[in-house]
N, C-alpha and C positions, 0 to 999 in steps of 0.2 A: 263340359262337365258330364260325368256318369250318372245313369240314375242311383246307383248303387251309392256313389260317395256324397249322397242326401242325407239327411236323417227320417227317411221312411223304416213304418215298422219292416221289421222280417219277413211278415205274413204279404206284405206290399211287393217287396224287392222279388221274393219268391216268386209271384205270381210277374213281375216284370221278367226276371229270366225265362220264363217260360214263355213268353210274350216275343220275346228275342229284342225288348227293348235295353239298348246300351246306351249310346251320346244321345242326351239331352238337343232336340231343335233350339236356335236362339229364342224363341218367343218363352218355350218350358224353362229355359237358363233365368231369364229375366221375370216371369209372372209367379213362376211356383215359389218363391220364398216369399214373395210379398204377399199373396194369399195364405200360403201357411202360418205367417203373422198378422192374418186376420186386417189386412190394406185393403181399400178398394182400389179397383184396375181397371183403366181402359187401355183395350190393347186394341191397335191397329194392325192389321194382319192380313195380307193373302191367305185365299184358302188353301188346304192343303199343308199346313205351315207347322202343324200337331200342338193346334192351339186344343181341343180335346183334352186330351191330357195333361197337358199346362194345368187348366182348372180340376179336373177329376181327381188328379195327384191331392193336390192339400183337402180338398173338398173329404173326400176318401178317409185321407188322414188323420183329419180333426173328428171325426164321426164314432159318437157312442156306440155301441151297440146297445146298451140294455135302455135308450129312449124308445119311446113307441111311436111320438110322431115324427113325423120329418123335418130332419135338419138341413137339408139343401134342395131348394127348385131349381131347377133349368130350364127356361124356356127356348123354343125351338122355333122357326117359321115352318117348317112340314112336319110331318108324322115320318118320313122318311129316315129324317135327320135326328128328331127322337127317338125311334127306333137306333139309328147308330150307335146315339149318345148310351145308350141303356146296355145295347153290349158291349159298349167297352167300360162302364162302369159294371158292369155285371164281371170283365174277364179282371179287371185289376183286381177286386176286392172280393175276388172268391172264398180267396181262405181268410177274410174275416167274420163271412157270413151277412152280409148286406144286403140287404132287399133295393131294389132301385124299380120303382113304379110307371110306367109309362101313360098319358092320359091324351087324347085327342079323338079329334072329332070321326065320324060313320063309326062309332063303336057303343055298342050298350051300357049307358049308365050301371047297370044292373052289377056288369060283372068291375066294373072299376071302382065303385062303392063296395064292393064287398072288398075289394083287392085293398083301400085306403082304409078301411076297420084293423085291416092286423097291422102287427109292427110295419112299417115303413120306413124309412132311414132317407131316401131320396126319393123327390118327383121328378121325371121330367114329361113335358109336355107344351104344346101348342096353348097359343093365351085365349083361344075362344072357350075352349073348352075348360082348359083353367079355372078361366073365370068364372063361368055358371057351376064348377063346385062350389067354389069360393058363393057366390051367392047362393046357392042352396042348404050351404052349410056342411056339406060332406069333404071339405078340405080341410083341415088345420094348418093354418103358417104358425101356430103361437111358439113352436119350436125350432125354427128355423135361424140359421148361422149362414146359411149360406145363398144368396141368389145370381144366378147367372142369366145373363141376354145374350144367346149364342145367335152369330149373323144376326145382329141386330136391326145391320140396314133394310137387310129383307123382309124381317118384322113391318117395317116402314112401309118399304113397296106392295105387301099385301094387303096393306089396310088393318093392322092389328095394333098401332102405337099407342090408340087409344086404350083398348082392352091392358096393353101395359100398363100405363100409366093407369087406370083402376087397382089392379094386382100389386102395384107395388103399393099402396095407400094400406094393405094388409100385413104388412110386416111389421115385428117386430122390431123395436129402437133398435137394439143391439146388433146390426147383420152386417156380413161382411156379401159388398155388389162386385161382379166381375160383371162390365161389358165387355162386349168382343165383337168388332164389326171391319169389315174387308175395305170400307168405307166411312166417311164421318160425315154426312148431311147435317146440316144444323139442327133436325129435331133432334137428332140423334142426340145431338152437342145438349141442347135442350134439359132433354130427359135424362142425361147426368147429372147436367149442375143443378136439377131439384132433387133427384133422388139421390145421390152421393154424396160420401163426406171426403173432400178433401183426396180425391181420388189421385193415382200416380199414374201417366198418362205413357205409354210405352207405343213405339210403331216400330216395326220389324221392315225394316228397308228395301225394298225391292230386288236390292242384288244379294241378299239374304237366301233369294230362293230363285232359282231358276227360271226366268222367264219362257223360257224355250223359242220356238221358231213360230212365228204367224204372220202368213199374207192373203190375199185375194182377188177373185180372180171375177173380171164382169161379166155377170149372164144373164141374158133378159127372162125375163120372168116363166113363160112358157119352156124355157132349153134346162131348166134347173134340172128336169129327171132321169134327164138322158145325161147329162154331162157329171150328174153324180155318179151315176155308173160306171164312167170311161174312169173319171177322180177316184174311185174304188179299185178300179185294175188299174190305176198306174200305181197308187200307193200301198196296195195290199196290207191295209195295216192290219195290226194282230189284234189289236182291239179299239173303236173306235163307238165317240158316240156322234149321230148327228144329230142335231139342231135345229126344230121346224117350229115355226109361230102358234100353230095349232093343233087340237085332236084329230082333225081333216088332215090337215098336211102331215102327221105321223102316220096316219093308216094309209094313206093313199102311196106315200115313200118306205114305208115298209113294205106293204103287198107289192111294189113296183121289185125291190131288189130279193122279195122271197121268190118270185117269179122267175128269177135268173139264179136261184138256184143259192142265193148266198145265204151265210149263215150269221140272222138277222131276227129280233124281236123287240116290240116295242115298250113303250113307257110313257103315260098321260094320266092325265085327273080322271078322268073320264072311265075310267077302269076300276072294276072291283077290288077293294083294297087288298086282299089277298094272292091277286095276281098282279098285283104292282110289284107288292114285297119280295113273290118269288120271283117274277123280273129280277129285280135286283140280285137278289142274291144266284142266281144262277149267272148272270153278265160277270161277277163279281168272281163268280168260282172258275169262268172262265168256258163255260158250257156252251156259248155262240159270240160270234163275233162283233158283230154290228146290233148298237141301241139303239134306234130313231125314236124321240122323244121330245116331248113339251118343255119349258125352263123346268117341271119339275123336279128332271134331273140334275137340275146346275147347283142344287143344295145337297150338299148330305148323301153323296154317293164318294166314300173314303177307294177309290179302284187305284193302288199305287200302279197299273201298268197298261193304263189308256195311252195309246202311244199316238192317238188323231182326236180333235175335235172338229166336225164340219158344221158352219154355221151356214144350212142350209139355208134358212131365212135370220139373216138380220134380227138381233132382238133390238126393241123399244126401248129399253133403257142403255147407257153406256153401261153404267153399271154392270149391266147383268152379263155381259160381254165379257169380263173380268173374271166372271164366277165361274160359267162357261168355260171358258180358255183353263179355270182352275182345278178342271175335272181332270186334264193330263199333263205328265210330267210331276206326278203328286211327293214321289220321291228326289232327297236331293241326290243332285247328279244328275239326273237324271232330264232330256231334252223333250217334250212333247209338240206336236206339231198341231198348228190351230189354223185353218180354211175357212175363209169365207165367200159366200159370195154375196155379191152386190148386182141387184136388181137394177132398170133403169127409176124405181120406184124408191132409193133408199138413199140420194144424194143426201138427202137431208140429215141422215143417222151416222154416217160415212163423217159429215164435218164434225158432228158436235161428236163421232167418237174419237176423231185425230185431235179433237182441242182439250177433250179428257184426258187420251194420252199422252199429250206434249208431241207425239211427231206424226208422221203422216205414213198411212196405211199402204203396204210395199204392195203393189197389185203385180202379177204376173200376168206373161202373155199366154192366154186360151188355148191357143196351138199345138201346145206342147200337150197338151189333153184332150182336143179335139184331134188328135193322129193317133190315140190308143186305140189298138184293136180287140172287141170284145170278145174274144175266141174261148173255145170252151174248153182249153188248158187253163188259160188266165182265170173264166168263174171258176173253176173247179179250184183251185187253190183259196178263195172264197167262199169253197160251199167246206172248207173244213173248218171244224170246231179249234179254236186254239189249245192251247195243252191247259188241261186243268191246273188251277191255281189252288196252294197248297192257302190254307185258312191260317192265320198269324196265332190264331186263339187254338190251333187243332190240338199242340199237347197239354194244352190245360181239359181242354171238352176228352181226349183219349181218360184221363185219369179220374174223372167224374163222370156219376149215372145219375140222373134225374129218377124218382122213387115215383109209381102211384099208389097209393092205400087207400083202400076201397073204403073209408070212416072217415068222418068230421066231425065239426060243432053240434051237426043234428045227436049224434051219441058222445055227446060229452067231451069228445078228444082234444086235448089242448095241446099246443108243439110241445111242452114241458113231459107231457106222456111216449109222444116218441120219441124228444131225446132220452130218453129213461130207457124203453122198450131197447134201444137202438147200441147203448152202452152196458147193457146188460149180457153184449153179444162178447164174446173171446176174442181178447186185437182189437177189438175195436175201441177208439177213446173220442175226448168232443172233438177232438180237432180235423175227426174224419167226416164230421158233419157239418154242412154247408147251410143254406138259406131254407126255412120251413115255410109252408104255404098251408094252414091249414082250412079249406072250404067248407061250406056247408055240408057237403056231402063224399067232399072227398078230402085227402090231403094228400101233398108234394112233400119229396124232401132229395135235395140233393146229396149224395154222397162221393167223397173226395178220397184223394189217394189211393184210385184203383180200387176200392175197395165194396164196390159197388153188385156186384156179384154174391159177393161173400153176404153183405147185409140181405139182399136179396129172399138169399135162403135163407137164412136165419129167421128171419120176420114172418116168412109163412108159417112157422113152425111156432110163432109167439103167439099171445094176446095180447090186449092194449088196453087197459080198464075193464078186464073180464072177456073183451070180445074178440072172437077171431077176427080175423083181418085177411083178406087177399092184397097181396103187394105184386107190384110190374113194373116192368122197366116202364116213365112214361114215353109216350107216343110225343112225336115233333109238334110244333105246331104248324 
């Protein structure tokens, strides 16, 4: 099925051609009508699967604009993966004007309380943090339709099921639940059948999506640094991420391969959250080659063209192993390659992961990598950057400017004054204006249809309830 021959508005479908989104995944085939008729769903799902917009679609759809609280949560296990979720509900629903909220933790109350006073339309956000609005009282659910449990099971593994099960005892009767988990654990199973009505239970079948290639290769524990290296020049991949147990073993295996010249940076907890985020998104644009990284990354990194995973260290969970492996081969068609190695330390994780998978883990013979030679033709093809990746969202962001104006709440300013200010300009009509932000002391306003310039000047040249104004393109974050 197209996205097109749905019944989303216009404003939706526009915003999906530009998207370059066409055939519906099976998971978006099977969950988007039943949520758009307001069912609950648990859907079973590999990741990678564009379970995302499965839910964002009807979510989006169903969504007032002129409410002022929020009608759809999302909860997430990382900030990573909230941040995802935010801009792709940010790139579908541009031209309807949708505000989509992001809330979790190492962030100042301060500015997410002010951010939850104006209109709102969606939350998404991690359940610790969730929850202590919710008990603070700076959240409203009294208007929500919509709740989502994205990766559920990870919710699980971090220790957050609890925190769930509080948050949802805050909704209103009337909502319509999507869970969504890569995996079904019994809490999991649980925490449906009290909080759902009557749910319609969906799993997207393994051969649905590509499994791609995965084997392993034994190396005692001390030879891991060295034989990632030769593993690096034999398979030269164009983007890859590896896989280490801890923030020790990322930095210690990243400064090993930035040493040699490769083109390589990391990804952990342990990192200020601003350099995590552009981590990502530079791996993402395609800016260095190699991510050596904690599970952090096995959530909520969407990279359609990771063509290696190396599970330098074994993870603890089968589970997480699944997630991991889900980081490449994200498109269909499309084969990614998944390496592990196995420690003389890991028999144990080795059986209980072949009795998760049904069959037994292909190991290869070391040889065949232990005979690379590490010559400085081989790193050098290594130390280049891959070719820049084009952004899925770039002609929607080409045709849209983010506004600053130097006025807010402290003088008076309500969004209703610059859509006024704003439509008052020649050419310009509402449908050129996007999501308003107006802050204490400053306000945002996106403008759409290229047309972003033009407002620009004009605005310099306005008042706004009597007062000049300075306007600017804004600054990134």
């Amino acid at each position: 099925m197209r996205f097109k021959d749905f019944s989303f508005d216009g404003k939706i479908i526009h915003a999906l051609d530009k998207l370059h989104y066409i055939d519906m995944f099976p998971i978006q085939e099977k969950v988007i009508p039943l949520l758009y008729d307001r069912q609950d769903v648990i859907a079973q799902s590999k990741t990678g699967s564009g379970k995302t917009a499965a839910y964002l679609l009807p979510v989006i759809q169903n969504t007032r604009w002129d409410e002022k609280e929020p009608q759809a949560l999302i909860l997430t296990p990382t900030r990573e993966l909230a941040l995802q979720v935010k801009e792709e509900y940010d790139n579908i629903s541009i031209y309807q004007r949708l505000k989509c909220v992001t809330i979790f933790g190492r962030q100042p109350y301060k500015f997410q309380i002010e951010d939850l006073k104006q209109r709102t339309h969606a939350v998404v956000g991690t359940p610790g943090r969730i929850l202590d609005h919710l008990e603070r009282g700076t959240l409203s659910l009294n208007k929500i339709q919509y709740v989502v449990l994205d990766e559920a099971d990870e919710m699980l593994n971090m220790g957050f099921i609890e925190s769930v099960k509080k948050i949802m005892t805050y909704f209103p009767e009337n909502h319509t639940t999507a869970l969504f988990s890569a995996t079904m654990p019994e809490p999991i199973l649980e925490l449906a059948q009290k909080f759902m009505k009557n749910p319609v239970h969906i799993k997207i079948e393994e051969t649905s999506i590509h499994t791609g290639i995965h084997y392993a290769y034994e190396i005692k524990e001390h030879e891991k640094t060295q034989f990632l290296i030769q593993l690096l020049c034999k398979e030269l991949p164009q983007s890859c991420i590896v896989f280490a147990k801890t923030q020790a073993h990322v930095i210690e295996v990243c400064d090993a391969l930035y040493e040699k010249g490769m083109s390589v940076d990391k990804l952990h907890g342990g990192m200020l959250q601003e350099d995590r985020i552009q981590n990502i998104k530079d791996f993402k644009r395609g800016l260095f080659r190699i991510l050596v990284a904690t599970d952090v990354a096995a959530r909520g990194i969407d990279i359609e063209d990771v063509t290696h995973i190396i599970n330098y260290d074994m993870p603890n969970e089968k589970e997480t192993y699944v997630h991991r492996k889900g980081r490449t081969g994200r498109a269909f068609g499309k084969q990614g390659i998944t390496i592990s190695f196995l420690s003389q330390y890991d028999a144990q994780r080795k059986e209980e992961l072949e009795e998760y998978l049904g069959y037994a883990l292909e190991i290869h013979d070391r040889n065949e990598v232990d005979q690379i030679h590490v010559d400085e033709e081989v790193l050098r093809k290594l130390e280049e950057n891959p070719q820049v990746k084009k952004d899925k969202a770039e002609a929607l962001r080409k045709d849209t400017t983010k506004l600053y104006i130097n006025k807010g709440k402290s003088k008076k300013i309500r969004a209703g004054d610059i859509v006024g200010a704003i439509c008052q300009i020649e050419g310009i009509q509402s449908e050129d204006i996007g999501v308003i932000q107006v802050q204490e002391h400053q306000s945002y306003v996106d403008i759409l249809n290229g047309k972003g310039i033009e407002v620009l000047k004009a605005l310099n040249q306005k008042t706004i309830k009597g007062k000049k104004i300075k306007v600017e393109v804004a600054k990134e974050n």
